[in-house]
C-alpha positions in Angstrom: -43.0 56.4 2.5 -39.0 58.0 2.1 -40.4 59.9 5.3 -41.6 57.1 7.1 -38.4 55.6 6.4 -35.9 58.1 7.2 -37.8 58.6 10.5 -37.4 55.1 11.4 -34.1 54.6 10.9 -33.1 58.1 13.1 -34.9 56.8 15.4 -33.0 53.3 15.6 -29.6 55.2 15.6 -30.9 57.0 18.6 -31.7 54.3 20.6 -28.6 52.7 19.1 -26.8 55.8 20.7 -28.5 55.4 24.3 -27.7 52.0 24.6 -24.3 52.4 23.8 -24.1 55.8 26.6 -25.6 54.2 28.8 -28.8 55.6 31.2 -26.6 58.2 33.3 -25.4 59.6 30.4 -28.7 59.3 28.4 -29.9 61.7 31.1 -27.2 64.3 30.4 -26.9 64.1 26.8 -31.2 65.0 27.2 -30.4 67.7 29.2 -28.0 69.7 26.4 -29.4 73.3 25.5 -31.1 73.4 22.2 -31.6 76.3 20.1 -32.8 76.7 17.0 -35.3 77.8 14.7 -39.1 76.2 14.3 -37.3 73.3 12.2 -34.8 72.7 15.2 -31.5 74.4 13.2 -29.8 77.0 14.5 -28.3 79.9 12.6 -25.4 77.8 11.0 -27.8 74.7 10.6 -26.9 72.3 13.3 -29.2 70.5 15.1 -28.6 68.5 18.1 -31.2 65.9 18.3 -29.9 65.0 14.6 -26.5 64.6 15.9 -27.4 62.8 18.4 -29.0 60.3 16.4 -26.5 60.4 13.4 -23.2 60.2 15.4 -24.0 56.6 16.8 -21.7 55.0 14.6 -19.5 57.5 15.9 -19.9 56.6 19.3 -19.4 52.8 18.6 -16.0 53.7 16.9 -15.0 56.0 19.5 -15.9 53.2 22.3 -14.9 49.7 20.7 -13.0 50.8 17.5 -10.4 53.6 18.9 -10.8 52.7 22.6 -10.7 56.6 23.4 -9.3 57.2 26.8 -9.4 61.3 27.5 -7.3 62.9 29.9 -7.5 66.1 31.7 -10.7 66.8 30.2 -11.5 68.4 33.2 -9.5 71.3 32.7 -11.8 72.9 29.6 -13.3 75.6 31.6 -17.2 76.5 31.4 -18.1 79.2 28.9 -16.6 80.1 25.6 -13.5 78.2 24.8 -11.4 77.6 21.8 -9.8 73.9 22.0 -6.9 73.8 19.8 -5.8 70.6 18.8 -3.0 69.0 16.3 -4.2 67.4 13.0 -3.8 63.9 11.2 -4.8 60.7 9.9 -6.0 61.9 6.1 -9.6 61.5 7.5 -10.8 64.0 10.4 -11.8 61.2 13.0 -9.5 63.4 15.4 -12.1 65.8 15.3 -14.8 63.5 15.7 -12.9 61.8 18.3 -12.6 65.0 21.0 -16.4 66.0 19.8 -17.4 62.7 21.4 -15.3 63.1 24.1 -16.7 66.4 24.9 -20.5 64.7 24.7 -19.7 61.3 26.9 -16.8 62.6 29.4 -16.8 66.3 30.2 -19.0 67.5 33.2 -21.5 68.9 32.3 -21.1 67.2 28.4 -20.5 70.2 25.7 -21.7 69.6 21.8 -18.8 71.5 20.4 -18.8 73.3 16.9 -15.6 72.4 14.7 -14.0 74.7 12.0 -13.5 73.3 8.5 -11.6 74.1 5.5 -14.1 76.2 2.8 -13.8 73.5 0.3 -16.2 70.8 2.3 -19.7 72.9 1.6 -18.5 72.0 -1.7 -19.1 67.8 -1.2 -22.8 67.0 -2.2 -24.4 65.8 0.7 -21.6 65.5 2.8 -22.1 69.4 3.9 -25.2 69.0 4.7 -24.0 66.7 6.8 -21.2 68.6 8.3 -23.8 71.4 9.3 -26.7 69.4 11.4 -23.4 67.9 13.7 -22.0 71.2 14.1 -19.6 71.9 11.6 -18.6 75.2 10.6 -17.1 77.0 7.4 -14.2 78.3 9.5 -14.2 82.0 8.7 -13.1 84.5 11.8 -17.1 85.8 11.6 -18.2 82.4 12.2 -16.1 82.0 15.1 -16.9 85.2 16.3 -20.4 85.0 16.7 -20.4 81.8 18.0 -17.9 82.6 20.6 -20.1 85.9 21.7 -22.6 82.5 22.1 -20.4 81.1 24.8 -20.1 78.1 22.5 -16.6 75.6 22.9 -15.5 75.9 19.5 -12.2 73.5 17.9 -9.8 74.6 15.8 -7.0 73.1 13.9 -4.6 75.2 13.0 -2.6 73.0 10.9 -5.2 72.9 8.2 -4.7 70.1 5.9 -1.2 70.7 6.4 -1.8 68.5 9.6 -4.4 65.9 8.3 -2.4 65.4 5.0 1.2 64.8 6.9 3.0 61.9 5.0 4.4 59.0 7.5 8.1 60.7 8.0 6.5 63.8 10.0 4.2 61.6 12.0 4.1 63.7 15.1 5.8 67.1 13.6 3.5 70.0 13.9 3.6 71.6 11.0 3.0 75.7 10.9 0.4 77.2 13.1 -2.0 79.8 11.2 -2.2 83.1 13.4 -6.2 83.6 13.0 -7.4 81.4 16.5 -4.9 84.0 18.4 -6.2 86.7 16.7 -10.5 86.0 17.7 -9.1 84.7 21.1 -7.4 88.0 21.7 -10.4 90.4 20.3 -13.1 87.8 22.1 -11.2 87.1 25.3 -11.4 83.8 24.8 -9.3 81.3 27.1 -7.4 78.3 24.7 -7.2 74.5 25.9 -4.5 73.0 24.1 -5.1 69.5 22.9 -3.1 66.2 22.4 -4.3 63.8 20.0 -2.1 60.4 19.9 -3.4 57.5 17.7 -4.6 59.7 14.9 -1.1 59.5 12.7 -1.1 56.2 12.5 -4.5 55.1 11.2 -3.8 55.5 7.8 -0.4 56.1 7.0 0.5 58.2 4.0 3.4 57.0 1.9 2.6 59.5 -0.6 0.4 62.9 -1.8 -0.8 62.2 -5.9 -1.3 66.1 -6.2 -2.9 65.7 -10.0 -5.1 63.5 -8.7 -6.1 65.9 -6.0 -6.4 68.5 -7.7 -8.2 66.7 -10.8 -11.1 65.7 -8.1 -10.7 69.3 -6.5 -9.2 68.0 -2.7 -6.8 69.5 -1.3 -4.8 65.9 -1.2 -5.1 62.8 -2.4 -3.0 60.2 0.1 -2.1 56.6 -1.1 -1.9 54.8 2.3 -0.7 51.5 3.2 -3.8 50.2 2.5 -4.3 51.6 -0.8 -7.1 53.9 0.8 -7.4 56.3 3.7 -9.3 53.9 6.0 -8.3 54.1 9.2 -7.0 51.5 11.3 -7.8 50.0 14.4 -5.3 52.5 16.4 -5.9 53.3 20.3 -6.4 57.0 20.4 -5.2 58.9 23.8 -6.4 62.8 24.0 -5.2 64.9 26.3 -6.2 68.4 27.7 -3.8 70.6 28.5 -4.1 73.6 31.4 -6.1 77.1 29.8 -4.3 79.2 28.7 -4.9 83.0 28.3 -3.1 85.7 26.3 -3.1 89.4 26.9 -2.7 92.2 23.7 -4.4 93.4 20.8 -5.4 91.2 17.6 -4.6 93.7 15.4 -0.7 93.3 16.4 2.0 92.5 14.3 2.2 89.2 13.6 6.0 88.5 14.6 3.6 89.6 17.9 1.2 87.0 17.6 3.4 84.6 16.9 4.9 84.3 20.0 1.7 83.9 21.9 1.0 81.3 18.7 4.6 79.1 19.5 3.2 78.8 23.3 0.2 76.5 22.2 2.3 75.0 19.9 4.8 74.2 22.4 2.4 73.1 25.0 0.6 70.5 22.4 4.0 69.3 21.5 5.1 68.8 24.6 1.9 66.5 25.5 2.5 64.9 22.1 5.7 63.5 23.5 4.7 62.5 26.8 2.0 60.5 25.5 3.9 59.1 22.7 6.4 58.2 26.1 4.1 56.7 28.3 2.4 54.6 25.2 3.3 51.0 25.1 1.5 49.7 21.8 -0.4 51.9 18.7 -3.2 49.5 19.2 -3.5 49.7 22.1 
């Protein structure tokens, strides 16, 4: 009966997703690649009729809740990519955010695979989860062989650095780690740098209760303006920067890398402002 039930309500979240897409892009989002095993997983567990059916809410929030308008989109080239993108709002909906994007606006539409901190196969359930949609353990053998798999893989390479930011450095890219520049270099992998405006302001973070976090084992526990990290009804604008591709050896120095590292930043920044600019409202 648990069977019967579980199947019915996948089933009403699918059609809940096609009505929201629409039938042109019901068409394309049927005509993704799936690969996996006799139980529909692939190696790392995800499985994109499960996705498809589970990211409907998703879908709603990205089209009527964060009125998502992508820009440039066009630019990610075909093949194996590694879309680096800056990181906020104490809950990931960034990520989910460009993963939607990538489904309902990019020609052909890409399911992309997302790199997260070791800590989340720890959540009960929640891991689970995080592996049918695509979510990744973000170790540089992961990324590896999924990037030998032509796969568009995102990476943020604030950490929680980025998605923990308290309200004062809204907007302030904090460090870069050097290991995407590294697998880019050794996989010659082209990077699309990415632009996320909207995120920082869904649930501002007046302060980080690290007892607390590290009581419950999180790497932050945030005390928003609402008492909770939900996030708010804020317009998000993404935008996708020009490819950019990096000559040397990953095995350099890392004053080496680092350079090639400041680049992306730079270019992300640099889109960070000009859409922070040409905004008119955070809602939208």
């Amino acid at each position: 009966m648990l069977e019967q039930l579980g199947d019915k309500v996948k089933q009403e979240l699918r059609e809940w997703t096609e009505r929201m897409v629409g039938p042109e892009r019901k068409e394309r989002l049927q005509a993704l690649s799936r690969s996996g095993n006799e139980y529909g997983v692939d190696p790392f567990g995800f499985n994109l009729d499960y996705s498809l059916s589970a990211l409907a809410p998703i879908f709603w929030l990205y089209r009527h809740y964060h009125r998502v308008e992508a820009y440039g989109i066009e630019k990610v080239p075909k093949g194996r990519v590694l879309l680096i993108s800056n990181h906020s709002g104490q809950l990931p909906m960034d990520g989910a955010m460009i993963g939607v994007a990538m489904l309902l606006e990019a020609d052909p539409p890409r399911a992309i695979r997302s790199m997260v901190e070791k800590w989340v196969p720890t959540l009960p359930y929640v891991s689970t989860f995080m592996a049918r949609v695509g979510q990744i353990v973000g170790t540089p053998e992961n990324c590896r062989r999924l990037l030998e798999s032509d796969e568009a893989i995102l990476v943020f390479p604030e950490g929680v650095r980025g998605l923990g930011k308290l309200w004062p450095q809204r907007y302030q890219l904090q460090d870069f780690g050097l290991g995407f520049m590294r697998l880019a270099l050794e996989t010659n992998t082209p990077i699309v740098p990415i632009a996320v405006v909207g995120a920082e302001e869904q649930a501002p973070a007046l302060m980080d209760v690290k007892p607390v976090a590290k009581l419950l084992g999180f790497p932050t526990f945030p005390i928003t303006v609402t008492g909770l990290p939900l996030p708010l009804p804020t317009k998000y604008r993404i935008y996708f920067g020009d490819p950019l591709r990096f000559t040397g050896r990953p095995d350099d120095e890392d004053s080496e890398l680092d350079k090639k590292v400041r680049t992306v930043k730079t270019a992300i920044q640099t889109m960070l402002n000009q859409g922070l600019k040409e905004r008119q409202s955070v809602f939208w």
